[in-house]
DRENROPA-373187 format. One record per residue: x, y, z of N, C-alpha, C, O in turn; residue in one letter. Coordinates in nm, 3 decimals. Example, Ala and Ser with C-alpha at 12.3 -4.5 7.8 and 13.67 -1.06 7.14 Angstrom:
BEGIN
      nu      nv      nw     cau     cav     caw      cu      cv      cw      ou      ov      ow rest
   1.319  -0.569   0.780   1.230  -0.450   0.780   1.320  -0.330   0.780   1.424  -0.332   0.846    A
   1.285  -0.225   0.708   1.367  -0.106   0.714   1.290   0.003   0.787   1.341   0.114   0.804    S
end
This chain:
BEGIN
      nu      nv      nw     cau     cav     caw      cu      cv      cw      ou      ov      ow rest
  -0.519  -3.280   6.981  -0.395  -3.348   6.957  -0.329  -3.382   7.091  -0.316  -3.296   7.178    X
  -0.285  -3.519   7.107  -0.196  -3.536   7.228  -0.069  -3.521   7.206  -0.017  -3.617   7.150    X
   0.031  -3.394   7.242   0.130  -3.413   7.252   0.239  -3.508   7.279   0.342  -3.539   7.220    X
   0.160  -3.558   7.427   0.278  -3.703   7.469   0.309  -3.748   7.390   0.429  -3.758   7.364    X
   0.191  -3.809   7.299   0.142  -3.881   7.221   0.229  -3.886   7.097   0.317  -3.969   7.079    X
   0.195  -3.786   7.009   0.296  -3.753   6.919   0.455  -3.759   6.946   0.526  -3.835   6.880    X
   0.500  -3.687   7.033   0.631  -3.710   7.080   0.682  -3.891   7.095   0.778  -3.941   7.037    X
   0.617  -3.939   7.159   0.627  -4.089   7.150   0.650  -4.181   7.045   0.731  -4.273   7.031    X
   0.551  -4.131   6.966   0.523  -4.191   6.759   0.666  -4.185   6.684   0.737  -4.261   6.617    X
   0.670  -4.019   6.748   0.804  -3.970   6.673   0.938  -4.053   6.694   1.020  -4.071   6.604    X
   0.948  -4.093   6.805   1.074  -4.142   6.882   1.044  -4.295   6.858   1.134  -4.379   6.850    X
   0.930  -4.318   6.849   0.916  -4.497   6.832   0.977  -4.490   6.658   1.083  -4.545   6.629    X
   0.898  -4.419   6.560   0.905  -4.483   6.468   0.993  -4.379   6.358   1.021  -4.376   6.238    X
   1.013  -4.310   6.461   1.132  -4.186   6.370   1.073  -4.104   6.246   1.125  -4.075   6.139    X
   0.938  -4.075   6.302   0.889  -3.967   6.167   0.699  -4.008   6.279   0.676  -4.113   6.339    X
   0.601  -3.884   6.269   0.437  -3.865   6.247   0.430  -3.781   6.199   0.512  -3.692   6.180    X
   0.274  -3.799   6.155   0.186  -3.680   6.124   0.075  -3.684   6.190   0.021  -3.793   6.208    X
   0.024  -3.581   6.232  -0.113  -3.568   6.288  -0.132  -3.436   6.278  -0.044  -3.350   6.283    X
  -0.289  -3.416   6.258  -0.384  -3.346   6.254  -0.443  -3.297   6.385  -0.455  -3.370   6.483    X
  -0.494  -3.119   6.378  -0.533  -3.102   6.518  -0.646  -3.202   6.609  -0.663  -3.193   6.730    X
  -0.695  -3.268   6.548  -0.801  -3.352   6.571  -0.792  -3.488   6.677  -0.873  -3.547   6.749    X
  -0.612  -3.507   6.636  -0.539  -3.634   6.656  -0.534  -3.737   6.563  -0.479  -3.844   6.592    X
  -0.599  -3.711   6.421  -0.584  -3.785   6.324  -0.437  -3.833   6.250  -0.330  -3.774   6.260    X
  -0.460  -3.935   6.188  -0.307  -3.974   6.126  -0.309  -3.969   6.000  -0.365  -4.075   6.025    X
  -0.306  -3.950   5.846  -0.325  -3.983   5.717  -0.277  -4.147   5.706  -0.204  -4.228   5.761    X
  -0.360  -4.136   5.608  -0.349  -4.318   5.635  -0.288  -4.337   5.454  -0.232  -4.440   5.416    X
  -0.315  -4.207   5.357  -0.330  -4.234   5.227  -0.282  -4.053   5.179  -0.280  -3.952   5.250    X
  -0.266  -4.061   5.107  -0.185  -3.939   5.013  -0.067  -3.898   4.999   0.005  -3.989   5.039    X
   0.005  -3.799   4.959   0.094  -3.730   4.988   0.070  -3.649   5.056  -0.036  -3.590   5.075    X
   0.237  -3.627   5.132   0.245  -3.457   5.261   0.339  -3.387   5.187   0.443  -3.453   5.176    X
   0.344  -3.298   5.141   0.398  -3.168   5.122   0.431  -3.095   5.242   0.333  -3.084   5.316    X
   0.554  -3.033   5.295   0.580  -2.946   5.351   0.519  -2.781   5.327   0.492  -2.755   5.210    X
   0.504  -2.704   5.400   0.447  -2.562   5.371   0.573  -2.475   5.427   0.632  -2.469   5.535    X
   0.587  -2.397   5.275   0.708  -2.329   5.320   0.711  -2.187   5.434   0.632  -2.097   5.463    X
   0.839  -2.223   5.474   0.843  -2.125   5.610   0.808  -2.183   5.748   0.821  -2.131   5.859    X
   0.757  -2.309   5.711   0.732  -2.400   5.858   0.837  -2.487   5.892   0.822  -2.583   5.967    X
   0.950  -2.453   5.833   1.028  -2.558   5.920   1.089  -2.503   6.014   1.134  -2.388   6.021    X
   1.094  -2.641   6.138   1.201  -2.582   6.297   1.288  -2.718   6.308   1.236  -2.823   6.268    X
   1.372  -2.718   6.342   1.448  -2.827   6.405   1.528  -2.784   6.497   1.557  -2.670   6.531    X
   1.578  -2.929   6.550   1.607  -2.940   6.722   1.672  -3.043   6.714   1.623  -3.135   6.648    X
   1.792  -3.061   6.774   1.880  -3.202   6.816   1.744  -3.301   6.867   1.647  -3.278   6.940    X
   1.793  -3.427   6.786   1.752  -3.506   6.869   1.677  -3.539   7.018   1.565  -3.572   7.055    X
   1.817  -3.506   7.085   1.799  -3.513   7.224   1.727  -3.424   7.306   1.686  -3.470   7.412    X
   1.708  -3.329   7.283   1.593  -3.177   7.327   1.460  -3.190   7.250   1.371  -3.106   7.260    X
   1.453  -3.305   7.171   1.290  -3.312   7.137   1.219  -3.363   7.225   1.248  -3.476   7.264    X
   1.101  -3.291   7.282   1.043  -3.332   7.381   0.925  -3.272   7.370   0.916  -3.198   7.272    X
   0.782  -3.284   7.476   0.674  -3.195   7.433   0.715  -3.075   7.461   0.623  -3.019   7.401    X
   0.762  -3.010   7.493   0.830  -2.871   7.547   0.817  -2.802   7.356   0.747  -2.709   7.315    X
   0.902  -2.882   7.287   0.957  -2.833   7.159   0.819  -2.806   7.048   0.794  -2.719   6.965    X
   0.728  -2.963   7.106   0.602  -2.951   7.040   0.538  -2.820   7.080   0.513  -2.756   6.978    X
   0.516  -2.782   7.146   0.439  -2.672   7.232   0.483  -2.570   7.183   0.408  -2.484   7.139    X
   0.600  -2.559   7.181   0.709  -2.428   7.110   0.654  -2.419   6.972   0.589  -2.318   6.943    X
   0.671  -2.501   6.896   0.597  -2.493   6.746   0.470  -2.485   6.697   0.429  -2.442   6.589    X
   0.387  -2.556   6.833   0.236  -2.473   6.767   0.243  -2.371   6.845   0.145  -2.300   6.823    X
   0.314  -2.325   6.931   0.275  -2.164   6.937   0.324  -2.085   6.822   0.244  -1.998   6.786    X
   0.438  -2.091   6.753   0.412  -2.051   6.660   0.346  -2.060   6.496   0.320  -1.972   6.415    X
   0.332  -2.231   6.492   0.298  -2.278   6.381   0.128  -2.319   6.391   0.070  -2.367   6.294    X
   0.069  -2.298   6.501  -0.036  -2.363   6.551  -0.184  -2.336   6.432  -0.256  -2.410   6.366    X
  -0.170  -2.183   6.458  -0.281  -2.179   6.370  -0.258  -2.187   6.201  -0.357  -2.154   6.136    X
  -0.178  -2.213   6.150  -0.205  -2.272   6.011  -0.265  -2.431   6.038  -0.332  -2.492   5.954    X
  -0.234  -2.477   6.150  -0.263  -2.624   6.149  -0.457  -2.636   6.175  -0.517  -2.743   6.173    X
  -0.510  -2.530   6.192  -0.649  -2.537   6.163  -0.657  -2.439   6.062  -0.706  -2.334   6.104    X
  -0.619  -2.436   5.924  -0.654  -2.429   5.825  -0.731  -2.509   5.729  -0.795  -2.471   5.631    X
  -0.713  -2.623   5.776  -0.856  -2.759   5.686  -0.812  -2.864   5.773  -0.738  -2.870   5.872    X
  -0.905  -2.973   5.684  -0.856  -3.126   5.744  -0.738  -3.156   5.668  -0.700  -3.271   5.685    X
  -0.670  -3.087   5.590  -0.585  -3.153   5.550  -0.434  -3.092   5.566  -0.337  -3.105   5.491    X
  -0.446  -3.030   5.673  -0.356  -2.989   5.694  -0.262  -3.057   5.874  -0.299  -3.059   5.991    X
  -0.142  -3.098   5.808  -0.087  -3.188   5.943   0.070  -3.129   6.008   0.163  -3.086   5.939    X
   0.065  -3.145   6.183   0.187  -3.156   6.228   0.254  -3.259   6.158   0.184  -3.360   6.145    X
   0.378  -3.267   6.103   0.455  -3.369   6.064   0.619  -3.367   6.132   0.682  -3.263   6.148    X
   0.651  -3.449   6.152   0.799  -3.423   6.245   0.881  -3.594   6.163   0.820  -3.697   6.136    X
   0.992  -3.573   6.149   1.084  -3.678   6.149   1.217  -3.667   6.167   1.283  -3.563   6.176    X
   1.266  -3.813   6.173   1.420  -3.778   6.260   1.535  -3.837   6.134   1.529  -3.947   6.079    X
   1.620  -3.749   6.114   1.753  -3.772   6.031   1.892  -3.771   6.063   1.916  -3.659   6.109    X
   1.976  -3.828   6.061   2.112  -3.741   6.129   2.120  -3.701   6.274   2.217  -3.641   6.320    X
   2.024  -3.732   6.338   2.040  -3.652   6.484   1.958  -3.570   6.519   1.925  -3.555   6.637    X
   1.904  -3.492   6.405   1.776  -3.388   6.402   1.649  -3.406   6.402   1.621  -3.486   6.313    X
   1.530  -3.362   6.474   1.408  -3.373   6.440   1.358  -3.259   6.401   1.342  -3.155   6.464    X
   1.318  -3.301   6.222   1.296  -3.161   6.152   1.128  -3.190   6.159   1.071  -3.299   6.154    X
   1.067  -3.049   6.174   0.887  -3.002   6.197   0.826  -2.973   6.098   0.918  -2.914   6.041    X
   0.767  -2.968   6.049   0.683  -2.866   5.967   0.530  -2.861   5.972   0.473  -2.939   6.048    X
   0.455  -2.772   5.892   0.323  -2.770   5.890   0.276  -2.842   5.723   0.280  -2.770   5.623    X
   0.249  -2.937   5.718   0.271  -3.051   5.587   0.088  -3.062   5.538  -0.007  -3.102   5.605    X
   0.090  -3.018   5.424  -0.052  -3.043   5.327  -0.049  -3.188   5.247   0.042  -3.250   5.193    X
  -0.180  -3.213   5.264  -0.212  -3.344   5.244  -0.269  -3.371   5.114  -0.391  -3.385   5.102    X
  -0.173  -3.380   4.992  -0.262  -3.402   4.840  -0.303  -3.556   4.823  -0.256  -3.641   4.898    X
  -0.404  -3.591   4.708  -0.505  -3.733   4.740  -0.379  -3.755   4.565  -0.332  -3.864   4.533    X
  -0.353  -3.616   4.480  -0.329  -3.680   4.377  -0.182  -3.632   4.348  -0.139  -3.517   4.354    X
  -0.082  -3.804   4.301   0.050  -3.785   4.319   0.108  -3.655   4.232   0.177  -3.571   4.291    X
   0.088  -3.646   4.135   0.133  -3.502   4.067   0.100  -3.413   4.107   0.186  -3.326   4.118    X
  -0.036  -3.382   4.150  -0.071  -3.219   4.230   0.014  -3.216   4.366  -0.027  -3.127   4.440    X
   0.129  -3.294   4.425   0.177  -3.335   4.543   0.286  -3.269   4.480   0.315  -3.154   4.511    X
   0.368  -3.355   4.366   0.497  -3.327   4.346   0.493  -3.169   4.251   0.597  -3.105   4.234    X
   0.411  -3.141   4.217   0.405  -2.989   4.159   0.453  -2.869   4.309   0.551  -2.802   4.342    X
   0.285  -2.906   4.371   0.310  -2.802   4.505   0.490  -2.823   4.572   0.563  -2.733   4.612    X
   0.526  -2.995   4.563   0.644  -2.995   4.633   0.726  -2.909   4.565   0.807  -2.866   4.646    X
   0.744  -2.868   4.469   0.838  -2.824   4.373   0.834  -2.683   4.366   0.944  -2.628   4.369    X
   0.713  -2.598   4.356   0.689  -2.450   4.404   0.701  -2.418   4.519   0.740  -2.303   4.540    X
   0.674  -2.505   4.631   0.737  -2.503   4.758   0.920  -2.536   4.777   0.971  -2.559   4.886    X
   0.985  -2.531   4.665   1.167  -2.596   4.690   1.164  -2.681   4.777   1.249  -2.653   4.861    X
   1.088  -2.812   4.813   1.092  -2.937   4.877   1.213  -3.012   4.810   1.246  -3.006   4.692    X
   1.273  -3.086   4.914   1.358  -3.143   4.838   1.345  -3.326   4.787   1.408  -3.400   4.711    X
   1.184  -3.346   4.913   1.130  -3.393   4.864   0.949  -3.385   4.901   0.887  -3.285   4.935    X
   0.887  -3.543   4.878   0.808  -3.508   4.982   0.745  -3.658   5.029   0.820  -3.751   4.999    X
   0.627  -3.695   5.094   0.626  -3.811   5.130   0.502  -3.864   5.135   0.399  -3.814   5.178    X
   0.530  -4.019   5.063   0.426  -4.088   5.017   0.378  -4.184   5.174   0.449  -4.255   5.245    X
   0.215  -4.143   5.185   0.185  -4.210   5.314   0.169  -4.354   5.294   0.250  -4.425   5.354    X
   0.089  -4.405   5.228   0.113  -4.542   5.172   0.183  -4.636   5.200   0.170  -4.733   5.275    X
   0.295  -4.583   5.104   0.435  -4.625   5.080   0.542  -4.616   5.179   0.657  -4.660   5.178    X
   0.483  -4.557   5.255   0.572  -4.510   5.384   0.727  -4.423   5.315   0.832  -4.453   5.373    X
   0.733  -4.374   5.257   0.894  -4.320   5.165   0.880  -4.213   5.115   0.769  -4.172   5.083    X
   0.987  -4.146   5.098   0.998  -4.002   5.052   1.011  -4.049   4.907   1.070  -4.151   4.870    X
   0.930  -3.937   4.809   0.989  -3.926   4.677   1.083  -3.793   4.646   1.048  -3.677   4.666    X
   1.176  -3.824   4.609   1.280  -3.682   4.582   1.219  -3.622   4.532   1.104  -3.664   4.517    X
   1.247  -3.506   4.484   1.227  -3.381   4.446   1.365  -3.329   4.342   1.385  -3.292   4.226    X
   1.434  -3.352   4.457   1.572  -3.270   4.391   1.675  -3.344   4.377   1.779  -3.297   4.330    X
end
């Protein structure tokens, strides 16, 4: 994974995902995995912050291929997580829902579907 890299995506297009590999999902839903979230002002996101989170979030992220860094920006915040990759929309919004997602996000479509 290139950090720069990611950090850049994030700030160009205000939300990535990638895979330890450097892969992007091109197709499914991301689910968040609970207990992986970190956030950070805006302005202090940097690779510093990336680095900070796979040291602690790192190794769930080689748990499969389908498992991705995901970061996006809301309000000022860039919220993190360690995000699973379902192929089918209901097995997506189930896990989102046993996970208390409030939502989760269609790659496709580029858009969140609520949850809550």
């Amino acid at each position: 994974m290139d950090i720069e890299q990611f950090v850049r995506d994030v700030r160009a297009a205000g939300g990535a995902s990638v895979n330890m590999a450097g892969q992007r999902p091109v197709t499914g839903y991301m689910v968040g995995m609970p207990g992986t979230e970190f956030t950070v002002p805006v302005a202090e996101f940097d690779e510093g912050t990336v680095a900070e989170y796979l040291g602690l979030y790192g190794p769930l992220l080689h748990v499969g291929a389908n498992t991705y860094l995901g970061a996006w920006e809301s309000d000022g915040t860039v919220y993190l997580d360690v995000s699973a990759q379902f192929m089918v929309r209901q097995e997506a919004i189930e896990a989102g829902q046993i996970a208390d997602q409030l939502a989760i996000y269609d790659v496709e479509a580029g858009d969140d579907i609520k949850l809550a």
